[in-house]
N, CA, C and O atoms as CSV, one atom per row, in Angstrom:
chain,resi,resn,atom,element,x,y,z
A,1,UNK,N,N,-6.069,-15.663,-20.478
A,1,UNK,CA,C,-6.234,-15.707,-19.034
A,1,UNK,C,C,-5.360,-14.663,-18.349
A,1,UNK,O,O,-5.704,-14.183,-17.269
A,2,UNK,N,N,-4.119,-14.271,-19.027
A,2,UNK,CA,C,-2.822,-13.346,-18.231
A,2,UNK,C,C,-4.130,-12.376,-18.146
A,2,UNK,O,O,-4.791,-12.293,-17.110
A,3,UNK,N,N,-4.551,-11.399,-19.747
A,3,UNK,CA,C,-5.102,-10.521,-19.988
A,3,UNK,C,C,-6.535,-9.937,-18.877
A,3,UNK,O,O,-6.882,-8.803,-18.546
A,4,UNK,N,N,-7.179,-11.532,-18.496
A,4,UNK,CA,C,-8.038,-11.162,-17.199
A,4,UNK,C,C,-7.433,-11.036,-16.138
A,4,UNK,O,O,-7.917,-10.201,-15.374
A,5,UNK,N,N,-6.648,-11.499,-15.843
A,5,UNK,CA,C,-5.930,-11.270,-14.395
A,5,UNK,C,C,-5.329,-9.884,-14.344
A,5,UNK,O,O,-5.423,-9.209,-13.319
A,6,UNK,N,N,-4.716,-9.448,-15.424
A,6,UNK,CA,C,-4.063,-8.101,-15.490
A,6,UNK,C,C,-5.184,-6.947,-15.072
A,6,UNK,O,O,-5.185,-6.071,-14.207
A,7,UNK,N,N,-6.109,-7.341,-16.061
A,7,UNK,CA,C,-7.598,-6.288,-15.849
A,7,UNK,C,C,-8.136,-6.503,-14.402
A,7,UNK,O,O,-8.377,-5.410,-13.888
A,8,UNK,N,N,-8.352,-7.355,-13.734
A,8,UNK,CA,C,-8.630,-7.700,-12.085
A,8,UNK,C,C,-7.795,-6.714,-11.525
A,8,UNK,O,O,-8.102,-5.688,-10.918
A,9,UNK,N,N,-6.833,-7.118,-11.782
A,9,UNK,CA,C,-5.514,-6.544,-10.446
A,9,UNK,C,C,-5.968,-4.785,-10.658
A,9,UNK,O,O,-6.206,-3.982,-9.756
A,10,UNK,N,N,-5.985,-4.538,-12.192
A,10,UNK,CA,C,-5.770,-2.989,-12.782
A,10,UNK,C,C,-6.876,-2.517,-11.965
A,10,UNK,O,O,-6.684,-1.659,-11.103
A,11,UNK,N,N,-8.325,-3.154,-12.236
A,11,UNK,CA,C,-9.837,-2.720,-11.736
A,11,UNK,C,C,-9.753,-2.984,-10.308
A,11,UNK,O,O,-10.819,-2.673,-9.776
A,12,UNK,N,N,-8.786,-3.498,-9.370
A,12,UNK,CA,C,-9.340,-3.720,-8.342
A,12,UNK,C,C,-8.420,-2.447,-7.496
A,12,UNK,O,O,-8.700,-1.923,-6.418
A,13,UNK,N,N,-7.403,-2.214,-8.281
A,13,UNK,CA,C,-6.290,-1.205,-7.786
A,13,UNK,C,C,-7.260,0.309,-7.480
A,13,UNK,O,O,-7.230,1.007,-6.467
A,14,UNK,N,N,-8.207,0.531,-8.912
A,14,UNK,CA,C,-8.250,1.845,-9.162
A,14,UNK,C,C,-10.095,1.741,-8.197
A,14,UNK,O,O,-10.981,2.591,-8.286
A,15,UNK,N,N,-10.143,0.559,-7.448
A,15,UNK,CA,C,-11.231,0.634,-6.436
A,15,UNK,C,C,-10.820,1.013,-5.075
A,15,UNK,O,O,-11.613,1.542,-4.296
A,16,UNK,N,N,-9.446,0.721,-4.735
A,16,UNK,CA,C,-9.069,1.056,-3.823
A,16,UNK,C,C,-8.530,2.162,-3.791
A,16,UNK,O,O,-8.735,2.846,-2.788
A,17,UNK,N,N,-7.864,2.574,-4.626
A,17,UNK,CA,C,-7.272,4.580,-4.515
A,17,UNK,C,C,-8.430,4.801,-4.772
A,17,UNK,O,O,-8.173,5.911,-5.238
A,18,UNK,N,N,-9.843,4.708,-4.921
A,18,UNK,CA,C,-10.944,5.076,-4.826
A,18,UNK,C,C,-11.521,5.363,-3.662
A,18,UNK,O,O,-12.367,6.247,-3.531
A,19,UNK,N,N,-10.847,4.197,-2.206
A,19,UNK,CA,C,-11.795,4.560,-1.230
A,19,UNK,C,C,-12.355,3.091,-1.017
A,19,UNK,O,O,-13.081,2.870,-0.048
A,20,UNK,N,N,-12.121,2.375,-1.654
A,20,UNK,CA,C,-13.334,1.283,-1.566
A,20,UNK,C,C,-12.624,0.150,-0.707
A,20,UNK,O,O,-11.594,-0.015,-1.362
A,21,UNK,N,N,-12.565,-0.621,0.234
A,21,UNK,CA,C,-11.840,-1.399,0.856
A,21,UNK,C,C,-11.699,-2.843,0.226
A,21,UNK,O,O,-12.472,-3.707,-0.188
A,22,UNK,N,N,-10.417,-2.691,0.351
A,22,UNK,CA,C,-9.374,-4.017,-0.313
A,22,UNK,C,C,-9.802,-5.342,0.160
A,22,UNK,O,O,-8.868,-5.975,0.653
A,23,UNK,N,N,-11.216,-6.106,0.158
A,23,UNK,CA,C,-11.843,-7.058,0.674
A,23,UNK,C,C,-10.817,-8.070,0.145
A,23,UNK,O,O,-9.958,-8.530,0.897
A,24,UNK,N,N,-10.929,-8.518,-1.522
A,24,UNK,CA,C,-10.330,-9.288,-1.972
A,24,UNK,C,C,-8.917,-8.792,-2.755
A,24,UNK,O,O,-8.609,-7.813,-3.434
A,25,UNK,N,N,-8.109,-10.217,-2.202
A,25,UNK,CA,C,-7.327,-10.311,-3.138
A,25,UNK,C,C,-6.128,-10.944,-3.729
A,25,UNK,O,O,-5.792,-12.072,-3.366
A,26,UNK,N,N,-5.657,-10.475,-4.361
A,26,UNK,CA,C,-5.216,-10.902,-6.050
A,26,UNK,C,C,-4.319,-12.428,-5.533
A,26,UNK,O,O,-4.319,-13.253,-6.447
A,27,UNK,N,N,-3.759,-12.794,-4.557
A,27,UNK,CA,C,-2.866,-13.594,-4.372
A,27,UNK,C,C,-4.192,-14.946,-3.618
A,27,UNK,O,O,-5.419,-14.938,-3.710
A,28,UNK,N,N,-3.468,-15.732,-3.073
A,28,UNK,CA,C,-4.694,-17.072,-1.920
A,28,UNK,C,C,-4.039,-17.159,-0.870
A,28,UNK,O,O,-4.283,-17.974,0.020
A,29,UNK,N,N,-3.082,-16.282,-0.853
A,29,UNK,CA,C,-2.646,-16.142,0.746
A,29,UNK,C,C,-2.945,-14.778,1.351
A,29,UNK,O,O,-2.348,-14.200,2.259
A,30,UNK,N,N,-3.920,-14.426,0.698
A,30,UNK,CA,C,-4.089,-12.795,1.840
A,30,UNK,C,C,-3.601,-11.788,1.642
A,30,UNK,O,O,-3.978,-10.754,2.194
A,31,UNK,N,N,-2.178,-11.880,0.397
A,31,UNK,CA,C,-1.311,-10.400,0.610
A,31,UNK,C,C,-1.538,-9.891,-0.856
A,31,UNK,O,O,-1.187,-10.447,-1.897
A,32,UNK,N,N,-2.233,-8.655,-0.690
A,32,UNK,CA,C,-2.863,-7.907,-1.806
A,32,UNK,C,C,-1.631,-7.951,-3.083
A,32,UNK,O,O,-0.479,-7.992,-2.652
A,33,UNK,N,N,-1.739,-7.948,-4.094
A,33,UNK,CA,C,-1.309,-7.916,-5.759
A,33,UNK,C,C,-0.020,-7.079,-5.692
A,33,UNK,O,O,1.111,-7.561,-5.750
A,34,UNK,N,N,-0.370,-5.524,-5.541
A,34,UNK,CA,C,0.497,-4.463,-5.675
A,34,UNK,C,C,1.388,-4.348,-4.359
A,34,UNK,O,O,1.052,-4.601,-3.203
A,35,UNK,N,N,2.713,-3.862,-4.882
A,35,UNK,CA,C,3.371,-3.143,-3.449
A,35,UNK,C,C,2.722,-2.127,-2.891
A,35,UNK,O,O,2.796,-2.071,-1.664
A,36,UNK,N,N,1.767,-0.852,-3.743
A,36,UNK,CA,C,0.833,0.124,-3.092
A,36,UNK,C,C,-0.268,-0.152,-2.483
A,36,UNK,O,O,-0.809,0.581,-1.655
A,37,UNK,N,N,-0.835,-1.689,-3.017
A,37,UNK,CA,C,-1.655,-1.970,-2.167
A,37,UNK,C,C,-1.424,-2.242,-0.772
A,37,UNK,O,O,-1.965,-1.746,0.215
A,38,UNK,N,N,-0.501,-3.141,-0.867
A,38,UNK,CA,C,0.121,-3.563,0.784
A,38,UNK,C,C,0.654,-2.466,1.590
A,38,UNK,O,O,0.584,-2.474,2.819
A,39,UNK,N,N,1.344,-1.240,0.712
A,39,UNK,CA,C,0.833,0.033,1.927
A,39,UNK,C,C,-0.071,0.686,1.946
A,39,UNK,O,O,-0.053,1.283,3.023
A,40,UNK,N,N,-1.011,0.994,1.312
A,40,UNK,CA,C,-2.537,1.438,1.585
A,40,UNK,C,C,-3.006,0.524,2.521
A,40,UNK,O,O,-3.624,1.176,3.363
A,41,UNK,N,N,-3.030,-1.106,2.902
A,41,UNK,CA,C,-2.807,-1.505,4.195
A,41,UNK,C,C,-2.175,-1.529,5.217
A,41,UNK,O,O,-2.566,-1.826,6.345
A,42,UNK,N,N,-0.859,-1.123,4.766
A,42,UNK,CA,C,-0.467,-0.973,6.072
A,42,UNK,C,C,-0.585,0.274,6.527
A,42,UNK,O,O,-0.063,0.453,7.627
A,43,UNK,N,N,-1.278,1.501,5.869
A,43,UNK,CA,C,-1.782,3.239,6.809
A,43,UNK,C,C,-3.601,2.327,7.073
A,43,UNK,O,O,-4.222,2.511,8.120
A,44,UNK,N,N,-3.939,1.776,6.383
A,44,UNK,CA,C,-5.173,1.315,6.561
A,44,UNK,C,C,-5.398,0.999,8.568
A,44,UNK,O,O,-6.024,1.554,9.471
A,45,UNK,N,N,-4.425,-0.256,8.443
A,45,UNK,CA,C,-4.327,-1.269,9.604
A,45,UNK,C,C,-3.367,0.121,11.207
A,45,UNK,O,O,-3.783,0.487,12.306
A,46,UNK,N,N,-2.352,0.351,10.608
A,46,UNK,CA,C,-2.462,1.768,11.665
A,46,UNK,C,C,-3.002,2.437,12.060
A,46,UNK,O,O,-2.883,2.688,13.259
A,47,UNK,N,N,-3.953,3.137,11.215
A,47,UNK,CA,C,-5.121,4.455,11.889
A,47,UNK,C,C,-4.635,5.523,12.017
A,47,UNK,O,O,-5.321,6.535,12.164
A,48,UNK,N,N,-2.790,5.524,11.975
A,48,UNK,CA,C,-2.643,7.063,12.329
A,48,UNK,C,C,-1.599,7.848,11.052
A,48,UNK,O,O,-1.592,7.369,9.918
A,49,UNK,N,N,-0.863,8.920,11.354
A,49,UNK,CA,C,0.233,9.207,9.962
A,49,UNK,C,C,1.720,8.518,10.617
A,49,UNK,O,O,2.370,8.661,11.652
A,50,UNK,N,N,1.792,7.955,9.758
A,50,UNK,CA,C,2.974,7.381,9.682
A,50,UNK,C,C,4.227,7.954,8.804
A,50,UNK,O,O,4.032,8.669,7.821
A,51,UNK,N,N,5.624,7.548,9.276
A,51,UNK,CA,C,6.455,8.060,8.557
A,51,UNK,C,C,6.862,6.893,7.528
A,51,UNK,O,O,6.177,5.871,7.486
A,52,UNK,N,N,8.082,7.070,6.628
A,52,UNK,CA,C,8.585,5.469,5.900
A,52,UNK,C,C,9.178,5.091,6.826
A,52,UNK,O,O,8.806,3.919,6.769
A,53,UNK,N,N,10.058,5.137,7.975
A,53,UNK,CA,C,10.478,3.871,9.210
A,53,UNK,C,C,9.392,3.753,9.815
A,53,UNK,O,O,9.104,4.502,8.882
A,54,UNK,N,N,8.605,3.611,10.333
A,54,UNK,CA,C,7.837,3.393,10.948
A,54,UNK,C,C,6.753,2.708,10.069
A,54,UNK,O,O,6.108,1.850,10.671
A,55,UNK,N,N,6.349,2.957,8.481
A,55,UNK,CA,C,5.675,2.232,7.834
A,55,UNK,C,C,6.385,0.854,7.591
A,55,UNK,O,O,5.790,-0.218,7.478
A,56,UNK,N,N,7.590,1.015,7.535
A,56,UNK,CA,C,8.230,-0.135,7.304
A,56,UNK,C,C,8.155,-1.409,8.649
A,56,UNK,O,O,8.286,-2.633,8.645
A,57,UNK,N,N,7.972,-0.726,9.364
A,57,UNK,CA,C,7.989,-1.455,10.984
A,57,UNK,C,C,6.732,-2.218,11.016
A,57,UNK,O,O,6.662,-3.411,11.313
A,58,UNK,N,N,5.365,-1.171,10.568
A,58,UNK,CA,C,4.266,-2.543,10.832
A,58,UNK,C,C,3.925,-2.812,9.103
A,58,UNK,O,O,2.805,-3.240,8.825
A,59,UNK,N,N,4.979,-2.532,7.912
A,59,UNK,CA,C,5.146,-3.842,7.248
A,59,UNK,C,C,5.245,-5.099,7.688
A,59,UNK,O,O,4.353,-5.946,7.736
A,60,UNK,N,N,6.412,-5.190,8.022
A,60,UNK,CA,C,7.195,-6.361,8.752
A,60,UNK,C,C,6.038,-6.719,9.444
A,60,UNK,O,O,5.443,-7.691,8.979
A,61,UNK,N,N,5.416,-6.024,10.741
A,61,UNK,CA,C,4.538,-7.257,11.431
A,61,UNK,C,C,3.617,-7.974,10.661
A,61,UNK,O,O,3.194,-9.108,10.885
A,62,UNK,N,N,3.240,-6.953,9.405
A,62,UNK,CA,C,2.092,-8.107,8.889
A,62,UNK,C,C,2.712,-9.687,8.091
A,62,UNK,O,O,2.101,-10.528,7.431
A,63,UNK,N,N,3.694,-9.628,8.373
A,63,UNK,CA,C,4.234,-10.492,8.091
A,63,UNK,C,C,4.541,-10.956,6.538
A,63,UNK,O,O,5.084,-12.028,6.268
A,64,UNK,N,N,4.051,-9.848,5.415
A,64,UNK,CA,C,4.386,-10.079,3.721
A,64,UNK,C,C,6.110,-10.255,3.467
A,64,UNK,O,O,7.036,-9.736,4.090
A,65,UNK,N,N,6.125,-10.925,2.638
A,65,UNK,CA,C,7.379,-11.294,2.058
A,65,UNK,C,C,7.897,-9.870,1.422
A,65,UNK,O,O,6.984,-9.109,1.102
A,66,UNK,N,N,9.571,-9.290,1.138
A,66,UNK,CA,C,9.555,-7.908,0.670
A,66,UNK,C,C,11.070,-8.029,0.599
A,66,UNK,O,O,11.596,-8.845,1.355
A,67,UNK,N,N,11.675,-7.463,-0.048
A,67,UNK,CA,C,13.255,-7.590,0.161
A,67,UNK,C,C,13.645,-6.643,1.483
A,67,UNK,O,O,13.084,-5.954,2.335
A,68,UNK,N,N,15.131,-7.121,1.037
A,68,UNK,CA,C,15.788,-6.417,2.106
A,68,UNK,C,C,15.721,-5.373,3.026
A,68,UNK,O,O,14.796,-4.682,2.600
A,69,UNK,N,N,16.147,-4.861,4.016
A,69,UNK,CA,C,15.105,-3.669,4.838
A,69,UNK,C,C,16.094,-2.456,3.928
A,69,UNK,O,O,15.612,-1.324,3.965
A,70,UNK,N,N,17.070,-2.567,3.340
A,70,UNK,CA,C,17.402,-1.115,2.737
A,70,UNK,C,C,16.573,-1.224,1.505
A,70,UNK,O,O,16.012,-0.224,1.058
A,71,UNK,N,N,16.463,-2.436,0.910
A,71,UNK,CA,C,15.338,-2.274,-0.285
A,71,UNK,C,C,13.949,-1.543,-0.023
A,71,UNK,O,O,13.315,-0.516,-0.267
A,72,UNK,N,N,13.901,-2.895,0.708
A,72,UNK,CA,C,12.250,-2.269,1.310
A,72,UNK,C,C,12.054,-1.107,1.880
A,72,UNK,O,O,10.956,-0.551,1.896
A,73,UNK,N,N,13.194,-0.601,2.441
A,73,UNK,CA,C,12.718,1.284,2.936
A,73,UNK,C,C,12.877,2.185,1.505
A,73,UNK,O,O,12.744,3.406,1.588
A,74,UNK,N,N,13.089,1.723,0.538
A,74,UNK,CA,C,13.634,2.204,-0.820
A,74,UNK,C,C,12.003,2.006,-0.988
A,74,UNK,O,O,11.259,2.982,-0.891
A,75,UNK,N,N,11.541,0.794,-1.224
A,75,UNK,CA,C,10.438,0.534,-1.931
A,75,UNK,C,C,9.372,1.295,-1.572
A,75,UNK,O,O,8.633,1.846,-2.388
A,76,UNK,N,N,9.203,1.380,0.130
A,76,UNK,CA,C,7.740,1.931,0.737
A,76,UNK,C,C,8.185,3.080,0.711
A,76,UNK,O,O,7.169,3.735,0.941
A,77,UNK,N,N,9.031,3.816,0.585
A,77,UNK,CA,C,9.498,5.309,0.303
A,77,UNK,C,C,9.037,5.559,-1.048
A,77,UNK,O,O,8.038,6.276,-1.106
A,78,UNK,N,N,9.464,5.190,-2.040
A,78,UNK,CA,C,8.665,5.030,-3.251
A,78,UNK,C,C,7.229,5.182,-3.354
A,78,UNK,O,O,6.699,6.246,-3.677
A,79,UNK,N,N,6.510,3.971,-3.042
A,79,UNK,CA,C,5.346,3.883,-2.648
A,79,UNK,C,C,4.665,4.673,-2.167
A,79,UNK,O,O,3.489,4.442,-2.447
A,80,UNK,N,N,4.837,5.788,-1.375
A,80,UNK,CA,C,4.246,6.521,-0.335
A,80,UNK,C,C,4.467,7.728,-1.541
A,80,UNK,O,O,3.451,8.101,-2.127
A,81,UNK,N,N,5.455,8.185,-1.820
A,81,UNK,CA,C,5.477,8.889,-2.692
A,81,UNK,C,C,4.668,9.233,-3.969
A,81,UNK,O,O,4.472,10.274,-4.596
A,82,UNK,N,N,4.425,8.431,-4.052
A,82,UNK,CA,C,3.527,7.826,-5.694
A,82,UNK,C,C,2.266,8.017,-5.453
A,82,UNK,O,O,1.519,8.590,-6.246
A,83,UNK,N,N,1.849,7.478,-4.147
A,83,UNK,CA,C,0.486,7.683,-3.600
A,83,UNK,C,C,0.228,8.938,-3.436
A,83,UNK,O,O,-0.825,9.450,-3.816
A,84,UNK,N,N,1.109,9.529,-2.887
A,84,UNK,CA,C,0.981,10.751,-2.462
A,84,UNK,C,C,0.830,11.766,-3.576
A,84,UNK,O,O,-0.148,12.509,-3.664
A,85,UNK,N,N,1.826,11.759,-4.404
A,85,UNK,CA,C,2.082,12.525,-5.489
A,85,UNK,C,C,1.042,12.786,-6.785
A,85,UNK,O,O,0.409,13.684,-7.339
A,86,UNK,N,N,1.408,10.945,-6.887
A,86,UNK,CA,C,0.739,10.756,-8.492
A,86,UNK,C,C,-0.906,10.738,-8.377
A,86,UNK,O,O,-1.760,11.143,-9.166
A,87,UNK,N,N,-1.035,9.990,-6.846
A,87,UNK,CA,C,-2.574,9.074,-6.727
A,87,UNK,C,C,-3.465,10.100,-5.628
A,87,UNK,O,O,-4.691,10.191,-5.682
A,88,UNK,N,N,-2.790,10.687,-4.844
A,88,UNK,CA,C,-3.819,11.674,-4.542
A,88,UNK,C,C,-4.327,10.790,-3.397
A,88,UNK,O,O,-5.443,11.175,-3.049
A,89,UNK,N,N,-3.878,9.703,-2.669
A,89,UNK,CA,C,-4.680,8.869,-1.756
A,89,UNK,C,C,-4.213,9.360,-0.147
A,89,UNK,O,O,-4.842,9.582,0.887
A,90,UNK,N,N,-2.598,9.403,-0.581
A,90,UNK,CA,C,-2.061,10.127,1.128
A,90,UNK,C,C,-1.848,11.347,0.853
A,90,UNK,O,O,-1.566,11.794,-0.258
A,91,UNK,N,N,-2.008,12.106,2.126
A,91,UNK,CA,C,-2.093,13.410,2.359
A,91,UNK,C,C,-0.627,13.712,3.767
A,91,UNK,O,O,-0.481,13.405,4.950
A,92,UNK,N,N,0.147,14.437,2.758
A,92,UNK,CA,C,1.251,14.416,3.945
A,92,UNK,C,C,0.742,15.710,5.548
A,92,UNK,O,O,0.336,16.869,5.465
A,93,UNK,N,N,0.983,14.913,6.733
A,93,UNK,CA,C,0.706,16.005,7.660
A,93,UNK,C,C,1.836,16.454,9.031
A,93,UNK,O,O,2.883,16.542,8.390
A,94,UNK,N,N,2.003,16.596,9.670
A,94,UNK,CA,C,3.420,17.015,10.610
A,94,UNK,C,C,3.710,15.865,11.254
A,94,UNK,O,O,4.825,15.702,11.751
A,95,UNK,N,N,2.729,14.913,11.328
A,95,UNK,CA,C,3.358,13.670,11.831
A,95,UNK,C,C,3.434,12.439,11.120
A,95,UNK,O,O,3.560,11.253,11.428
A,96,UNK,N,N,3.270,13.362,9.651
A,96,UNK,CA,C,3.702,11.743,8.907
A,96,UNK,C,C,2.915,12.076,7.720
A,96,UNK,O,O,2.484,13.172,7.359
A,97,UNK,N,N,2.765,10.424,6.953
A,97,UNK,CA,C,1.319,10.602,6.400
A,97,UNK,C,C,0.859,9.584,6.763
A,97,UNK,O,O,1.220,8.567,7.356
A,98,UNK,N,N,-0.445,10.207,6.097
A,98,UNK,CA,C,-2.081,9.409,6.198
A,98,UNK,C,C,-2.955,9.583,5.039
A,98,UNK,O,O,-2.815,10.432,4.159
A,99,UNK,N,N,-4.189,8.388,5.153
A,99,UNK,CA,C,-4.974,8.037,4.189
A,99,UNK,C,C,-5.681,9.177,3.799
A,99,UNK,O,O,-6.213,9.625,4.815
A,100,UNK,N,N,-5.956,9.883,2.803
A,100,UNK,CA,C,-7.018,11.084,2.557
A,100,UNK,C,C,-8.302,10.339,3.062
A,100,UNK,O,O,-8.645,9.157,3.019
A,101,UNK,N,N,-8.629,10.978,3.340
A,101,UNK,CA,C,-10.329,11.421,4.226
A,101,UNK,C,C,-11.409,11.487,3.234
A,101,UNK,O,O,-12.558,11.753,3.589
């Protein structure tokens, strides 16, 4: 059972750095599986480029559980990075980043 759940989370990850919107997911309270998922929602739920303080800001409103705010600016700094870097999903621009197009 771990082994299906692992493959869900894995297949549902590589639908969304795809483009495909994060309908379902992995948890029964609403807050997507991955820490990259929950910021691919939170540039999702913004609309515009965001920086990491300011991503971190409407973290917090959505109200997900996350450590500490020096963690958590550690973490979505990370995050954004990875996306950016490794995943090819954000596109850095003069006022921040944002979701590739």
């Amino acid at each position: 059972m771990q082994f299906l759940d692992l493959a869900h989370s894995t297949i549902k990850t590589v639908n969304i750095l795809k483009g495909a919107s994060p309908v379902e997911t992995r948890s029964g309270n609403g807050i997507p599986g991955t820490f990259a998922e929950r910021v691919i929602q939170v540039f999702q739920r913004s609309g515009k480029p965001l920086m990491q303080k300011h991503a971190m800001a409407v973290y917090k409103e959505m109200g997900w559980p996350g450590p500490p705010d020096k963690e958590l600016y550690r973490a979505i700094s990370g995050a954004i990075a990875y996306l950016h870097k490794r995943k090819g999903v954000l596109v850095k621009t003069e006022a921040g980043y944002k979701l590739k197009e």
